[in-house]
Z-matrix of the N, CA and C atoms (Angstrom, degrees):
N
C 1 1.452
C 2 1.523 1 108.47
N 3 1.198 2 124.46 1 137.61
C 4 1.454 3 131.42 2 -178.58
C 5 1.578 4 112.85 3 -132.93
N 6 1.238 5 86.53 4 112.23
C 7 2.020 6 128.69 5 -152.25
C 8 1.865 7 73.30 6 -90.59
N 9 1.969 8 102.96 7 143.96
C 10 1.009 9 113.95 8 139.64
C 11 1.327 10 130.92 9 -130.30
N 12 1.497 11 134.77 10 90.51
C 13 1.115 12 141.76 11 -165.88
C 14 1.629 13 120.09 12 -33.00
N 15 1.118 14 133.87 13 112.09
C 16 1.694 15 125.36 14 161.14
C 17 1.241 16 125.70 15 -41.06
N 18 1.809 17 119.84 16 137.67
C 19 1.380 18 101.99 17 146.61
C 20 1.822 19 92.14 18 68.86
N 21 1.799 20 102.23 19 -165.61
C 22 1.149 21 131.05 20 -177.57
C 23 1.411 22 107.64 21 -88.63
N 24 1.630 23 121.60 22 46.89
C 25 1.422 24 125.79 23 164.10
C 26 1.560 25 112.90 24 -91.26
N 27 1.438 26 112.26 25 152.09
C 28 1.550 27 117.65 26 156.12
C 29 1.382 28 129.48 27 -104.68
N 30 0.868 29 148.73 28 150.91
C 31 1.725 30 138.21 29 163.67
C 32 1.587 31 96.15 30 -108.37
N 33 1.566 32 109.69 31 116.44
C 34 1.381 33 129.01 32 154.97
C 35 1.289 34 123.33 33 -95.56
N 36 1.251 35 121.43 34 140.70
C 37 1.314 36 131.87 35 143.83
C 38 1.561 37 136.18 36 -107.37
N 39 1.477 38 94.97 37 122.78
C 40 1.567 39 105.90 38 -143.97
C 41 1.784 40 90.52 39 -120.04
N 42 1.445 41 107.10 40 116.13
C 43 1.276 42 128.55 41 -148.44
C 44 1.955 43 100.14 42 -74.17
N 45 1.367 44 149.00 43 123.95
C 46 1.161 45 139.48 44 -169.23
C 47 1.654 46 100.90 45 -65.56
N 48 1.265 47 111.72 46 -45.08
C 49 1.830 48 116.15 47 -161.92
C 50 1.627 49 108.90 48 -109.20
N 51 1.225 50 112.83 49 144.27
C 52 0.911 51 107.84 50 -167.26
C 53 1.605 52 95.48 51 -130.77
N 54 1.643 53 130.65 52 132.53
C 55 1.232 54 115.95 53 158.17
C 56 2.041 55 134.26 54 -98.06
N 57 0.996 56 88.61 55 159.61
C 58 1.374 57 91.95 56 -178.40
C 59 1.516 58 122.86 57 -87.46
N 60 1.528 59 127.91 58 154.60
C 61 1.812 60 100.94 59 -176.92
C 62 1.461 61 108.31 60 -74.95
N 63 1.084 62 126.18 61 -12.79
C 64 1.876 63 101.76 62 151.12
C 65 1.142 64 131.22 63 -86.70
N 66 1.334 65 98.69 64 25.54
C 67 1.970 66 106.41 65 170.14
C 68 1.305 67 108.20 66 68.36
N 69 1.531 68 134.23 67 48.21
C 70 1.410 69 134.72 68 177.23
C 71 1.645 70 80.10 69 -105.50
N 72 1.273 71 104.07 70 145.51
C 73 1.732 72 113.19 71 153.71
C 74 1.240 73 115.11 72 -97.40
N 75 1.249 74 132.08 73 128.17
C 76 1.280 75 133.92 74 -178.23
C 77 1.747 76 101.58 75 -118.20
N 78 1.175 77 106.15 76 126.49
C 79 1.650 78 124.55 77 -177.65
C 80 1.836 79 106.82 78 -72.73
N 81 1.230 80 90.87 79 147.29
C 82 2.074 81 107.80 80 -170.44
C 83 1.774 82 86.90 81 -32.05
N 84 1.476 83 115.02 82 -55.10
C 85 1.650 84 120.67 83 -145.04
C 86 1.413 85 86.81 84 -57.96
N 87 1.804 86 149.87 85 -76.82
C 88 1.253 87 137.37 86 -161.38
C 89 1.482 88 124.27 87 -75.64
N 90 1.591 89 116.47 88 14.84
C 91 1.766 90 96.02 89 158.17
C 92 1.328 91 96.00 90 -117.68
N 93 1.656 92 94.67 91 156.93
C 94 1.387 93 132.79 92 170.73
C 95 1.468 94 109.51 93 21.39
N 96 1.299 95 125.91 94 115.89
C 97 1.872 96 112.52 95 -163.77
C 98 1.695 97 88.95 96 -102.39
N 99 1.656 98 142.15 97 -7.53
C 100 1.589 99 125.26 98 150.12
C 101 0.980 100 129.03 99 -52.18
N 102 1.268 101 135.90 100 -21.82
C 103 1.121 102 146.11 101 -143.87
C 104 1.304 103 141.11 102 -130.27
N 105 0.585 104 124.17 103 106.10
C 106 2.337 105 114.63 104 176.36
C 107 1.203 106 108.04 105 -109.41
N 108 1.355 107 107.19 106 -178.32
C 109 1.494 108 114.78 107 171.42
C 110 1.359 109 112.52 108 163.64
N 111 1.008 110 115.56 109 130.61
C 112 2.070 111 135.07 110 -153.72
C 113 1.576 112 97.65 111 -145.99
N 114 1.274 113 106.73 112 -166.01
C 115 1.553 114 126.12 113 -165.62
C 116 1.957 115 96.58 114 -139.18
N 117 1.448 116 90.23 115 133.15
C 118 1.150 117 82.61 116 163.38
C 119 1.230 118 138.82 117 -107.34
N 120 1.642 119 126.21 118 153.28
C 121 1.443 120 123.57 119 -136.65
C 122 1.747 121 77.61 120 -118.44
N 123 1.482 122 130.85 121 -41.75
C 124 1.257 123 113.94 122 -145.29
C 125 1.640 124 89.91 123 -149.96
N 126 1.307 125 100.80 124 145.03
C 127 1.923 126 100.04 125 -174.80
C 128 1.948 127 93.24 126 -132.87
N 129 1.212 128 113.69 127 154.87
C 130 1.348 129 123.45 128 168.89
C 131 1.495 130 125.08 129 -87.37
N 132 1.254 131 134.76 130 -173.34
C 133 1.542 132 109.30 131 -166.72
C 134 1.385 133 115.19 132 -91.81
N 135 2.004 134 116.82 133 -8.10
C 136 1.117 135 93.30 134 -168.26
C 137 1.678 136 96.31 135 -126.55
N 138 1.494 137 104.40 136 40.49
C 139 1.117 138 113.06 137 152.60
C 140 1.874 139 132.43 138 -64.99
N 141 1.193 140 116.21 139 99.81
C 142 1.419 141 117.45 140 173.74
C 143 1.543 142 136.14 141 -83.62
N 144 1.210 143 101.20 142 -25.16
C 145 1.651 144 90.01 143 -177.67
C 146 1.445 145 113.94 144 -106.26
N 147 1.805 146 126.46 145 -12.16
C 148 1.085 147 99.50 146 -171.46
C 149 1.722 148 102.00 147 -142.26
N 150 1.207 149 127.38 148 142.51
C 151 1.344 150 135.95 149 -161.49
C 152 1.627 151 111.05 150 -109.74
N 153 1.622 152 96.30 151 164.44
C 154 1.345 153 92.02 152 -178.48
C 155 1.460 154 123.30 153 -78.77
N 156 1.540 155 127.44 154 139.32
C 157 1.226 156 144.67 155 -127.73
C 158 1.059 157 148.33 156 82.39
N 159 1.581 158 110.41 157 -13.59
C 160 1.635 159 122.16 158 -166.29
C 161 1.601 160 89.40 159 -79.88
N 162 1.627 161 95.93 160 163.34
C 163 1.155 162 96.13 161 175.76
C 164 1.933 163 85.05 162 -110.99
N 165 1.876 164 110.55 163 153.06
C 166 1.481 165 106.55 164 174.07
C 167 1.857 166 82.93 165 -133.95
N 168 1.385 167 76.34 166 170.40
C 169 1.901 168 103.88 167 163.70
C 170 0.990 169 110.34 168 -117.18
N 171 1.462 170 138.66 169 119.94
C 172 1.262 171 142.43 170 112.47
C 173 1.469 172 150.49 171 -81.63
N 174 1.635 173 110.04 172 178.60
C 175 1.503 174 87.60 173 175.36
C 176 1.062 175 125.17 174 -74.55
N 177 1.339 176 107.88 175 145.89
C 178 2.045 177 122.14 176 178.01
C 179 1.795 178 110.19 177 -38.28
N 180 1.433 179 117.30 178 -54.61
C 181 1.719 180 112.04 179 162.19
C 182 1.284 181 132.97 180 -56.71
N 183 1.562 182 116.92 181 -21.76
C 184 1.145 183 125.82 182 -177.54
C 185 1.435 184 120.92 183 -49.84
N 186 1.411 185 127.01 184 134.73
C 187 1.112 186 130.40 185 -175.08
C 188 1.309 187 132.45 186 69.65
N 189 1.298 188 110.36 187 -149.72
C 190 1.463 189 110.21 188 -175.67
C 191 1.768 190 104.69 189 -145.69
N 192 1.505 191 106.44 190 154.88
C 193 1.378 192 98.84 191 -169.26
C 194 1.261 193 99.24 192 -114.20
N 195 1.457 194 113.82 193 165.69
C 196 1.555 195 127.14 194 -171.75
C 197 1.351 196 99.33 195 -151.55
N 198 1.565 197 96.40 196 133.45
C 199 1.687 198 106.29 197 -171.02
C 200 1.795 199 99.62 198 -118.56
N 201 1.637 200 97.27 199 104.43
C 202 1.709 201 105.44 200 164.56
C 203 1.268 202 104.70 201 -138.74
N 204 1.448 203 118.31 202 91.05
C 205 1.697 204 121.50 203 -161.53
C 206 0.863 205 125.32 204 6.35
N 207 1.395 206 113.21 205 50.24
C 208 1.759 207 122.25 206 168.80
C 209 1.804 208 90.72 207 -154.03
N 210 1.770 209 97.86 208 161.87
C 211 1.435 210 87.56 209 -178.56
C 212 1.802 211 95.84 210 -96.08
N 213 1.151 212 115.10 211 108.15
C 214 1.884 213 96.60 212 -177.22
C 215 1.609 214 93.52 213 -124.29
N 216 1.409 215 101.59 214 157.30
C 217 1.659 216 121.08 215 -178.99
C 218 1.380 217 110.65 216 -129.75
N 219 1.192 218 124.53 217 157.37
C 220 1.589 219 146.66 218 -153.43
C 221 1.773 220 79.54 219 -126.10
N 222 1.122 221 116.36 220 130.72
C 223 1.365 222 147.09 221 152.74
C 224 1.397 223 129.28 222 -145.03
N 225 1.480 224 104.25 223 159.01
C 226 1.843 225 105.01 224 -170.41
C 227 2.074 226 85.95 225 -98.45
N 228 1.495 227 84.03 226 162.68
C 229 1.828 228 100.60 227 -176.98
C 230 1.375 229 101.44 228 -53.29
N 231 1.881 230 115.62 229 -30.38
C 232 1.911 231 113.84 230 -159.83
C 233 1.667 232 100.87 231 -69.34
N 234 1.647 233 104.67 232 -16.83
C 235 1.583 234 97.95 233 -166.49
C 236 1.408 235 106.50 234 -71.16
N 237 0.920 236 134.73 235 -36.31
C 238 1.627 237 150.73 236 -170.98
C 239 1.322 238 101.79 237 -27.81
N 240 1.256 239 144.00 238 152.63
C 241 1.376 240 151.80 239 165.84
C 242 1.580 241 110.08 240 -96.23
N 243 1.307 242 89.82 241 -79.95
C 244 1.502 243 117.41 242 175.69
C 245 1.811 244 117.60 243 -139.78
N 246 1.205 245 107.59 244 151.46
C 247 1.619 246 98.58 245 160.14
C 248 1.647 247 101.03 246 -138.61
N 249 1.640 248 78.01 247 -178.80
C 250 1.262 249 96.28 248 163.59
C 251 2.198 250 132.61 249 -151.56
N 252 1.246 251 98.79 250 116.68
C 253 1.188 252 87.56 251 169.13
C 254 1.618 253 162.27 252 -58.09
């Protein structure tokens, strides 16, 4: 499916499992409960600072979620913390 975000929206995908470098998987519920952070798959047009692929952080409430067998979220550019390319 090929999402086109509004405006200054992003489409993230914000990964459920996360591993550790000794290969423990740790589930969404025990890291960091400020925080998220996904990759983005899809940017809107008057998005400026961050493109598709970056990975950003935002806040854990931020946005809105959308379920198409992936976990992905709708956020505005202000939610962003930081990224990285």
């Amino acid at each position: 499916m090929e999402l086109t975000p509004a405006t200054n929206k992003l489409i993230v995908h914000q990964p459920r499992v996360e591993e550790t470098e000794g290969g423990i998987l740790l589930p969404s519920t025990d890291r960091e409960m400020q925080k998220a952070e996904g990759t983005v798959k899809f940017v809107g047009p008057d998005v400026e600072t961050v493109k598709v692929g970056d990975l950003v952080v935002y806040g854990r409430y931020a946005g809105t979620e959308i379920k198409d067998g992936k976990d992905l979220h709708v956020i505005t550019e202000d939610d962003v913390l930081y990224f990285k390319r």
